[in-house]
C-alpha positions in Angstrom: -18.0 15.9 10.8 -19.2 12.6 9.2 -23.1 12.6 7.9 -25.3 9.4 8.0 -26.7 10.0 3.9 -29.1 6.9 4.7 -31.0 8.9 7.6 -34.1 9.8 5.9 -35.1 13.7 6.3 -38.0 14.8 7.7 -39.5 18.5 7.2 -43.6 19.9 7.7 -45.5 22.5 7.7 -48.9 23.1 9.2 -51.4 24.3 6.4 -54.6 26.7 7.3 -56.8 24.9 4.7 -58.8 21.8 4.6 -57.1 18.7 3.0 -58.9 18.1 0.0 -57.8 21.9 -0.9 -54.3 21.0 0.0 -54.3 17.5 -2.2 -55.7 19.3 -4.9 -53.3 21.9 -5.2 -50.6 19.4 -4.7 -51.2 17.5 -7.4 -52.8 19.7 -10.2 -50.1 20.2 -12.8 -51.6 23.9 -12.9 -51.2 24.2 -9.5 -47.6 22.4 -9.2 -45.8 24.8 -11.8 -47.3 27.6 -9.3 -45.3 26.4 -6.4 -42.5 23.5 -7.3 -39.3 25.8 -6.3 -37.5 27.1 -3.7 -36.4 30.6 -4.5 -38.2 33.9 -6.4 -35.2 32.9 -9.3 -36.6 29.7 -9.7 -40.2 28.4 -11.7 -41.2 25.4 -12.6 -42.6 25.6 -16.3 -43.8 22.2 -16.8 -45.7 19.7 -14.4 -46.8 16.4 -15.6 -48.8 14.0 -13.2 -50.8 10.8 -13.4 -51.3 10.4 -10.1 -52.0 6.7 -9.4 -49.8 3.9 -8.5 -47.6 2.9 -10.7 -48.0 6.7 -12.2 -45.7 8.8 -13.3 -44.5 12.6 -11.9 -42.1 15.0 -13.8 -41.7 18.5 -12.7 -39.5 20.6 -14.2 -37.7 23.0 -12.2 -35.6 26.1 -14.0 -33.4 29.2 -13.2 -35.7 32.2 -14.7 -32.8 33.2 -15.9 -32.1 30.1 -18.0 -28.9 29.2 -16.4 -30.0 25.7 -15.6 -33.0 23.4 -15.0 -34.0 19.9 -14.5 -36.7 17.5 -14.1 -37.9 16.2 -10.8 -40.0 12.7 -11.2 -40.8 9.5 -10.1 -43.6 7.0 -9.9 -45.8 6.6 -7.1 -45.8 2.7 -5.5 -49.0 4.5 -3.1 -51.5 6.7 -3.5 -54.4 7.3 -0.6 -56.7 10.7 -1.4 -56.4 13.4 1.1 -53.6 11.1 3.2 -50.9 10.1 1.7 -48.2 9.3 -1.5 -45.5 7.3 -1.9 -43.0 7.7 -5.2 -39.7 5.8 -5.8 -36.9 8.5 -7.5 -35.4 7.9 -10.7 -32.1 7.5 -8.5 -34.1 5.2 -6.3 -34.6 7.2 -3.2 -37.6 7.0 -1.6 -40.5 9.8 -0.6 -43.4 9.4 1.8 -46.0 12.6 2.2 -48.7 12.1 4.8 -51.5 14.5 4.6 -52.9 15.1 7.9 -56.2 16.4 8.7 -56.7 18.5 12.0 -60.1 19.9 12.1 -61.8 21.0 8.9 -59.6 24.0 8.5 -55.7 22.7 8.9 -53.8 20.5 7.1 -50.3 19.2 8.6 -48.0 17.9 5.5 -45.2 15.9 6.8 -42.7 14.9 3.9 -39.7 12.4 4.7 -37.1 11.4 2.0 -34.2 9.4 1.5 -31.3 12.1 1.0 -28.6 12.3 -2.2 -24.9 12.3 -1.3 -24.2 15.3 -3.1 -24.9 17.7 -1.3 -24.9 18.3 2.9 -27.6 17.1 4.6 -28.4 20.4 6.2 -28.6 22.0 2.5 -31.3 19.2 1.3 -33.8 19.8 4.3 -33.3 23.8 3.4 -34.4 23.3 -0.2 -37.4 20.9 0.6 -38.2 22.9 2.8 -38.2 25.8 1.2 -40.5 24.4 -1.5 -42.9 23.1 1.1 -43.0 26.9 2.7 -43.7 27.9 -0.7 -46.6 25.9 -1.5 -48.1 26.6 2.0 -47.7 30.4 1.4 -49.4 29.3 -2.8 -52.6 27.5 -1.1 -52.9 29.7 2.2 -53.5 33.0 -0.6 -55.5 31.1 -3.7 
């Protein structure tokens, strides 16, 4: 079966903390290389992040075991506190994350971004995914 790679991919999760709690934990380098993975095997060792527009991101995500790694970055073309980023890829795709606010004690984060032909489509919203499920589960217990 064919796949549309210029669909963009949404995934989200609903959050049980206020949004300037889940913007700050988002974007703190300390908090980043808490959470920037998708699997137990995986850490992210360094997080660097000037978050303005025109800034620059890099993340770097590793195997514990040493087996591989690479960076994740980009530079943000919007920034809005506590609502929502844009970034442009260094393969060009794009990311939007809107931060939404619902109540004072729930956060919805709703991330949508341009897939890679690499890799099936269904395999790309699983890994995002999995990292967004792992930085709810980070700022739900910190």
């Amino acid at each position: 079966m064919a796949t549309d790679n210029n669909t963009p991919i949404t995934i989200e999760a609903v959050i049980n903390v206020p949004v300037e709690k889940v913007w700050e934990f988002w974007n703190k380098p300390e908090h980043i290389k808490n959470w920037a993975f998708a699997s137990p095997e995986w850490h992210a060792p360094n997080a660097e992040n000037d978050l303005r527009e025109g800034g620059k991101f890099s993340t770097t995500m590793a195997a514990k075991d040493g087996s591989m790694s690479f960076d994740f970055g980009g530079i943000y073309t919007t920034v809005n506190e506590n609502e929502l980023i844009e970034y442009t890829l260094g393969d060009d795709r794009r990311v939007k994350i809107v931060f939404q606010k619902d109540g004072d004690t729930t956060t919805k984060v709703i991330e949508t971004f341009d897939p890679e032909s690499q890799n099936p489509i269904e395999m790309q919203r699983g890994g995002w995914q999995a990292i967004l499920d792992n930085f709810k589960k980070y700022v739900e217990e910190n």
